[in-house]
C-alpha positions in Angstrom: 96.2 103.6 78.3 98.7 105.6 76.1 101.0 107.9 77.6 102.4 110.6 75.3 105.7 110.4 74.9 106.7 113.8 76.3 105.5 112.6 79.4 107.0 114.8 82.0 109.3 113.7 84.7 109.3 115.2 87.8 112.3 114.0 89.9 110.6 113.2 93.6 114.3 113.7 95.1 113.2 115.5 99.0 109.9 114.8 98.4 108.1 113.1 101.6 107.6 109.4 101.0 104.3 110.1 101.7 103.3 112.0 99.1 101.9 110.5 95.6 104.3 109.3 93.3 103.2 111.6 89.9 105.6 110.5 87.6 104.7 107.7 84.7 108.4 107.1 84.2 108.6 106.3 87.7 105.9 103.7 87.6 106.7 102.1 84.6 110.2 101.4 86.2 108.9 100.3 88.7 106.9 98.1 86.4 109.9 96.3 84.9 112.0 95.7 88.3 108.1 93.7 89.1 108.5 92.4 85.7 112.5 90.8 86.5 114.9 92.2 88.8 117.3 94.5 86.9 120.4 97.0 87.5 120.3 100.5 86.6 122.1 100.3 83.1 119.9 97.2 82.0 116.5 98.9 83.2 117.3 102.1 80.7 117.8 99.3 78.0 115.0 97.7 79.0 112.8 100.7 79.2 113.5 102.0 75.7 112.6 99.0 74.6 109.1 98.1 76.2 108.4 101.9 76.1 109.1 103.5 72.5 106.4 105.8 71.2 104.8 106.2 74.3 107.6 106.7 77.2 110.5 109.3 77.0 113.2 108.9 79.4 115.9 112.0 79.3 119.0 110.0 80.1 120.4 106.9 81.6 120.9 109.5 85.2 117.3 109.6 85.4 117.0 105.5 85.8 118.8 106.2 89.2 117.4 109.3 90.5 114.4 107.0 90.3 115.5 104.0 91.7 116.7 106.1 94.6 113.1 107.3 95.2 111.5 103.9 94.4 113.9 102.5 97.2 112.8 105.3 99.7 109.4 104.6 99.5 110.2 100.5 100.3 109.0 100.0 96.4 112.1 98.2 95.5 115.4 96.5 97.6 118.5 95.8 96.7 119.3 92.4 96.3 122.1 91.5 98.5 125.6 90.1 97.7 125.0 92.2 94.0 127.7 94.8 94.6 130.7 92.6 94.0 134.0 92.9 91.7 135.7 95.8 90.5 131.9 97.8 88.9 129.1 97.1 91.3 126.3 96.4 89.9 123.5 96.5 92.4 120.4 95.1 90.8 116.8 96.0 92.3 113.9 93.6 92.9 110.3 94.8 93.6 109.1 94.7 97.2 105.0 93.5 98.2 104.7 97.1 99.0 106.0 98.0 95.7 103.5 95.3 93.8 100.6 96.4 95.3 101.3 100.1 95.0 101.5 99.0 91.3 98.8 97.4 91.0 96.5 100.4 92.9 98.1 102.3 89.9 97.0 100.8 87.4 93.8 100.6 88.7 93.4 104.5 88.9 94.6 105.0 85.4 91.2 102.8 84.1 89.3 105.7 86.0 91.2 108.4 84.5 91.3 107.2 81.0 87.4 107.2 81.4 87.5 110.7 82.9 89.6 112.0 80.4 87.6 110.7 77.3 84.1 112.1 79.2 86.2 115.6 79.6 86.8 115.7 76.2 83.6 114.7 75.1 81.9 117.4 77.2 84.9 120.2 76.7 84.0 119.8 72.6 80.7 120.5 73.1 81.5 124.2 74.0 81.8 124.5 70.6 77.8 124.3 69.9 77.3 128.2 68.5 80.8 127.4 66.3 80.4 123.4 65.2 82.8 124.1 62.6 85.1 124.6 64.7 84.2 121.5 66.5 84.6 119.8 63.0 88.3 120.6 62.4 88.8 119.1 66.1 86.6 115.9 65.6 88.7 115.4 61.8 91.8 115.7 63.7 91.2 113.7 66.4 89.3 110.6 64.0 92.9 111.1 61.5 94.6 110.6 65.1 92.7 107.5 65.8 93.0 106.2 62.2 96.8 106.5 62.7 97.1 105.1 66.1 95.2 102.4 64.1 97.6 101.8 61.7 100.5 101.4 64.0 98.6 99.5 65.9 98.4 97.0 63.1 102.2 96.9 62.5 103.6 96.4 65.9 105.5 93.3 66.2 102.9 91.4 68.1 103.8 88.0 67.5 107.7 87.8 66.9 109.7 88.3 70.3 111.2 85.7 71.5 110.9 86.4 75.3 107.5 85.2 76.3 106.9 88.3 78.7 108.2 90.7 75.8 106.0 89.1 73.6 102.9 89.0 75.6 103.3 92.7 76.2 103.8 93.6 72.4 100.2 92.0 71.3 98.0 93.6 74.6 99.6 97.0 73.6 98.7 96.0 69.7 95.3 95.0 70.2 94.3 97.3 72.8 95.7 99.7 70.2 93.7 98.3 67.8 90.2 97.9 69.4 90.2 101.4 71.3 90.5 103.0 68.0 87.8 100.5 66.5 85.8 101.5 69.2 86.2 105.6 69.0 85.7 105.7 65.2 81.5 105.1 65.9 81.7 107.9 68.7 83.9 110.2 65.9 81.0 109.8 63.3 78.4 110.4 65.2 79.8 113.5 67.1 80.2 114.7 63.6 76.8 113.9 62.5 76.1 116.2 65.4 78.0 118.8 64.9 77.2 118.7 61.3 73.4 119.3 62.0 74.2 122.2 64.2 76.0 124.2 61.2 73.3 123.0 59.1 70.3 124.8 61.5 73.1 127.9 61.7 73.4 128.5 58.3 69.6 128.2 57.6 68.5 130.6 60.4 71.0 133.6 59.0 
């Protein structure tokens, strides 16, 4: 469930609280104030960290502009008693609102990952009177697969120390690792497909 890494932002600012929350930066903070209660600072830290190569996050500004709209929509509350000495710090702590929002989330990203890869599947076949043109896509995207493949197989799945850190660096490597195992088949035999179709093309001219 890959997120490209120019993943827009859309600062929610004015917006009414009732309105869907869009952006994936805002969720994925909201992800790692569930995952430990943090401060603003820490969770930019923090969010470089868990989300390199997938996440962008424009500046340490934006971690607050979020936090401010997380809070609004009773996602996340201040702890109290954390603003004290000279630099307040206030760190955030996710409410039961905010964890089951979360969790309603991520369970509407499994039905768009499948929509998306069914889009694409049927978008490609527009290409039936051109299949080579089909073919360069289908090389590009089985290249793209074989790469996401081979990063897959050198994230550092094993060697945090933190036990949450860790546990989230070896699902991201080996659902990495078996999505792409698992597309390869699909990219041969769309090419097998497609390869037919410029066969019957060339003999009928």
């Amino acid at each position: 469930m890959e997120v490209g890494a120019n993943a827009r932002e859309t600062p929610e600012v004015g917006k009414k609280a009732s309105a869907p929350m869009q952006s994936a930066v805002h969720w994925a903070l909201l992800g790692l104030v569930i995952e430990r209660p943090s401060y603003g600072y820490e969770l930019a830290h923090r969010f470089e960290h868990a989300y390199a190569g997938m996440l962008h996050l424009s500046g340490v500004s934006y971690v607050y502009t979020a936090l401010d709209t997380l809070q609004r929509r009773d996602m996340i509350e201040e702890i109290p008693g954390t603003r004290a000495g000279r630099q307040p710090k206030p760190r955030y702590r996710a409410t039961d609102e905010g964890v089951r929002s979360y969790q309603e989330r991520l369970t509407e990203q499994i039905r768009d990952d499948l929509r998306r890869s069914r889009l694409f599947a049927r978008q490609l076949a527009v290409f039936a009177q051109e299949p080579e043109m089909a073919l360069e896509i289908i090389e590009r995207y089985g290249q793209a697969c074989l790469e996401e493949a081979g990063e897959a197989s050198i994230l550092p799945a094993t060697s945090a120390p933190d036990p949450i850190t860790g546990l989230a660096s070896r699902l991201v490597s080996e659902e990495s690792r078996l999505s792409m195992e698992a597309k390869l088949p699909w990219v041969e035999y769309a090419r097998r497909e497609f390869k037919a179709l410029a066969a019957a093309r060339t003999q009928s001219r």
